[in-house]
N, C-alpha and C positions, 0 to 999 in steps of 0.2 A: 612380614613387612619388608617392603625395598630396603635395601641398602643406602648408606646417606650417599655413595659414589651413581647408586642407579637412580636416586632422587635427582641427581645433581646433575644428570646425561641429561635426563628427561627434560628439566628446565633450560638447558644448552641447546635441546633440538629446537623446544618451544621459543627461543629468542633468537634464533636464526630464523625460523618458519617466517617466510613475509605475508605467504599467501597460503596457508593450511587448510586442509580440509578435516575434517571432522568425521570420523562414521562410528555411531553409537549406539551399544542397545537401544531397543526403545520401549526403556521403563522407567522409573524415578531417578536409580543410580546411573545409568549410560546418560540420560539428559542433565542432569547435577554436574555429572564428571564433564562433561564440553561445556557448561555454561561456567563453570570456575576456570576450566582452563581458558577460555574465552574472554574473561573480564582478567584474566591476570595479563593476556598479553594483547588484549582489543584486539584483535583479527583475527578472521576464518570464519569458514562457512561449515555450519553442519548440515549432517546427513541421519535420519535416524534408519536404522539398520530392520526392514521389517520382514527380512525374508527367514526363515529357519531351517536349519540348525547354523545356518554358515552366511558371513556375508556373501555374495555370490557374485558374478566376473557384471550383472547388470549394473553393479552401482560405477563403474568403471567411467561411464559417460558423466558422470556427476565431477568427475575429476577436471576430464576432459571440459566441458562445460563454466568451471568456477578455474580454469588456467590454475589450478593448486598447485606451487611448489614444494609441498611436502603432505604424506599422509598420515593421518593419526588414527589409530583403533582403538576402541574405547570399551572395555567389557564385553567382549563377542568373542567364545572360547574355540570358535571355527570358522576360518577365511578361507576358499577355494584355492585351489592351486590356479584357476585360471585368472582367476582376480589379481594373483601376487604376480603371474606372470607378465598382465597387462600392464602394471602398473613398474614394474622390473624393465620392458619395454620403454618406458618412459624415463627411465632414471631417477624416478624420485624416492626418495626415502622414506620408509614405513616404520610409523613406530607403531607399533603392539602393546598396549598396554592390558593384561586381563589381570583375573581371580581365579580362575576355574580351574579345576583337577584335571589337565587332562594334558597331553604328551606338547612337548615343546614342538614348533614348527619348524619344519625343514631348512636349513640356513639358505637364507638367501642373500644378493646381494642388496646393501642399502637395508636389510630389514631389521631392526631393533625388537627384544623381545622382550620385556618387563613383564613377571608374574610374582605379584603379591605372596604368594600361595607355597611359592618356591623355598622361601626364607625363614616361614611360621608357620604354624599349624592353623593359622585365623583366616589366612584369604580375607585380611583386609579390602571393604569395596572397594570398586575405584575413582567414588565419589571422595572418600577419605585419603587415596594415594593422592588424587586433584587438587586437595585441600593443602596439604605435605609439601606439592610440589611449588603450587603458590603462594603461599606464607601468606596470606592477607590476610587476615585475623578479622576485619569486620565481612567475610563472607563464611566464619565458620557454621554459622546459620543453617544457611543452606547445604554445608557438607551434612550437618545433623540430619538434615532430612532425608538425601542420598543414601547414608548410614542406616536410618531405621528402618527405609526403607527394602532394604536386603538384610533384614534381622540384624543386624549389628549395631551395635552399643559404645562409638566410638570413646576414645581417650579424657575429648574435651567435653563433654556430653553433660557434665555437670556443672560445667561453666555455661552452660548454655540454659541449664536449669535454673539459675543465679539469677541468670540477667531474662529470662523469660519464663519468670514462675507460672502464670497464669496461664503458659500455652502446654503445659508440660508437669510429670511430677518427678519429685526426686525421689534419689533411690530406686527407682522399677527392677521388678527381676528377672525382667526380660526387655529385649530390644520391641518385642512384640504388644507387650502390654503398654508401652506409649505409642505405638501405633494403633491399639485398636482402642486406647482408653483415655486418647487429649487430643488436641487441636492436629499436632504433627500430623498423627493420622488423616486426618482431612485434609493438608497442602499437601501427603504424598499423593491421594487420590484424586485428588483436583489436577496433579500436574500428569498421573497416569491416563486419564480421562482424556485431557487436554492433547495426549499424544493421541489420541484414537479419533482424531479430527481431520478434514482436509488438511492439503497442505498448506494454501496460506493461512489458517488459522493457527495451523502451530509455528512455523514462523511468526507468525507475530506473536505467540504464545512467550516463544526462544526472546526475542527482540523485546519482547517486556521485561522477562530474565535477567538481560546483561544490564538493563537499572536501577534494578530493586535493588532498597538500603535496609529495608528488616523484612520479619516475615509479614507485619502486619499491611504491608502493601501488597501480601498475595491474599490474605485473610478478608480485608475490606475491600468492598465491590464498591469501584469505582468506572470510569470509561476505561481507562487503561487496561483493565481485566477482565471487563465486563464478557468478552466470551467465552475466558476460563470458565466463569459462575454459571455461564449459559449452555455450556456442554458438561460443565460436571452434575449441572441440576438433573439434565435430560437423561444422559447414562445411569446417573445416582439413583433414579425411580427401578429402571430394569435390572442394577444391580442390587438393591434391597429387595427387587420380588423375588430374582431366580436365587439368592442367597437364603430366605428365608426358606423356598423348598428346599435348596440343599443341606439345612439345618437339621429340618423334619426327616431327610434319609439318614441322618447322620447320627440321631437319634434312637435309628431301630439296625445299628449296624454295631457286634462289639469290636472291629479288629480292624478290617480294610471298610473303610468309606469309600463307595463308589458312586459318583452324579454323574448324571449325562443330561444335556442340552443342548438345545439348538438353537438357530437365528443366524441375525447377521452380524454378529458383536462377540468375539472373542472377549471373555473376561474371566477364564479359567485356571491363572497365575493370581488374580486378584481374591477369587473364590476361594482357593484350596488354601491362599494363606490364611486368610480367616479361619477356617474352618480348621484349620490344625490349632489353631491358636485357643478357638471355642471348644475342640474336644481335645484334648491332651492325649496323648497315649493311642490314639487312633493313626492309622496310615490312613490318609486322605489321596481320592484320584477320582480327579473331575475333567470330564469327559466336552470338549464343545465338539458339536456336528455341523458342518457345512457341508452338503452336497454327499460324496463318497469319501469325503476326509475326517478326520479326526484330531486334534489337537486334545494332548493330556498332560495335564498339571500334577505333579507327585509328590506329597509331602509326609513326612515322617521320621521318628527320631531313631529310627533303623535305618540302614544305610540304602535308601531308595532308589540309589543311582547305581549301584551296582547291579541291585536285582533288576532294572530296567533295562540298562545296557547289555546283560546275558540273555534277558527275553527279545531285548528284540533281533537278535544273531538267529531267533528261528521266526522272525517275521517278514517277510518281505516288502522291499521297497519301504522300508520304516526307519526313522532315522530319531536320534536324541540325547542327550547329554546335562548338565546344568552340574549342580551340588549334592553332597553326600546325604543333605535331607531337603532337599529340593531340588526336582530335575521334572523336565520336558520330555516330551517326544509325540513324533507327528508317525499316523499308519492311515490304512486303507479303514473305512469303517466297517467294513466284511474280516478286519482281522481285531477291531476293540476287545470282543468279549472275547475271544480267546486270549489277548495279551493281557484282561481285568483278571480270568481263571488261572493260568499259571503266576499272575502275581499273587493271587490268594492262595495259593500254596506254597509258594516263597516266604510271604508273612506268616502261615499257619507256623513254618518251621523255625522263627525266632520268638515266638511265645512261648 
């Protein structure tokens, strides 16, 4: 956890910021963490971050574009050096907000550096730091859902249970089983979904966000929502069929889970956390293919991201990173099944 003096910076930048910009993972927790810092201080523009492993020097015009006098980063464990430079050019001031395990960035001028991760062993989200940093108490709602969504089990998580028994149970023993076993789980994936739309739809996705007074205004379809319900329904079909094939591999596999699929619809983060969830004890690595690319989702209660980050130093042009039981990485699809085969030798040796 932050410090109460790095809480206290953070909300210093945020009430200074007239005109902030926003750039945010783009998954449940990066959209949660700018929608509360958003309604705490009613101004800024977001950006959801869709490029990987780094935000990268193209969102630079977005800055330029919305006149932003300060920049904010929101759960994104790797910014370009040329992005920091651009924006170092300009004078404005970066604040860095992440979770991830991975090396502090190079001091720069104006840059602020916040990680959770630093402090505790928990890598508190940064839906939950968002929460922290703006005291509102009737938006803890939505931090809950930011929180379950990157397996974590925040603090207030049973006050939340109190005042919304029916959408939730108490006591779970995990962050994960009220994600795949109440309501939460359907507003994280409704607002995951939601990001995987044009862009005026999620905008107006976000812009519905900064209104909402409980969950049950994301839960009930009404006009206001009505194209959250209409792209989570649509995705919702393709993700319960490729799901349930991934079940059926997942089933004749005792150690490493491996699925591969293709199409036009990345939902390989969404896949393998279920799938770790449904098979306990298995290492899950789910494979999307587009073109000659590759995107792989890795999850497992061995340290996943180490054995990923050493395989891919003999993969080229491959790049990835995330959490010590959940991480990413993107390769050539001419190098998948050899980075699937030395991972399955990595896991043989912790069994």
């Amino acid at each position: 956890m932050l410090s109460q003096e790095q809480i206290s910076e953070i909300r210093e930048h945020l009430e200074k910021a007239q005109n902030p910009v926003f750039f945010f993972d783009n998954d449940a927790d990066g959209l949660i963490s700018f929608v509360l810092l958003r309604r705490f201080i009613n101004r800024g523009k977001g950006v959801a971050i869709k490029s990987f492993p780094e935000l990268d020097e193209s969102y630079v015009k977005r800055i330029d574009e919305f006149n932003a006098d300060y920049v904010f980063i929101l759960d994104k464990p790797s910014v370009s050096k040329k992005f920091l430079d651009e924006v170092k050019l300009r004078n404005l001031p970066v604040i860095w907000i992440d979770h991830h395990d991975v090396p502090s960035p190079e001091d720069y001028e104006n840059l602020s550096y916040y990680n959770s991760l630093r402090k505790s062993n928990l890598g508190e989200p940064i839906s939950y730091i968002s929460y922290i940093v703006s005291r509102k108490k009737e938006d803890s709602w939505l931090s809950v859902i930011g929180c379950i969504s990157d397996n974590y089990l925040p603090d207030f998580y049973n006050d939340f249970a109190k005042e919304y028994p029916n959408l939730t149970r108490k006591n779970p023993d995990s962050a994960f089983e009220v994600l795949y076993e109440t309501e939460i789980g359907k507003m994280v994936l409704m607002l995951s979904f939601a990001l995987k739309d044009r862009t005026s739809s999620v905008m107006a996705m976000i812009n519905f966000l900064f209104s909402v007074k409980s969950p049950f205004d994301l839960l009930k379809e009404d006009t206001r929502n009505a194209n959250i319900f209409k792209r989570f329904n649509q995705i919702n079909k393709f993700y319960t069929k490729i799901l349930e094939k991934a079940k059926r591999v997942a089933r004749s596999h005792k150690k490493l889970v491996f699925f591969q699929y293709g199409g036009e619809m990345s939902l390989s983060a969404d896949i393998a956390n279920e799938l770790s969830y449904r098979f306990p004890g298995k290492v899950i690595m789910v494979a999307f293919v587009k073109g000659n690319n590759a995107n792989v989702s890795i999850r497992g209660s061995i340290d996943v991201r180490k054995i990923t980050l050493d395989i891919l130093k003999e993969i080229p042009n491959s790049s990835g990173g995330g959490h010590k039981h959940a991480t990413g990485c993107k390769m050539s699809l001419d190098d998948l099944h050899k980075f699937r085969d030395l991972f399955e030798v990595r896991v043989e040796r912790y069994q």
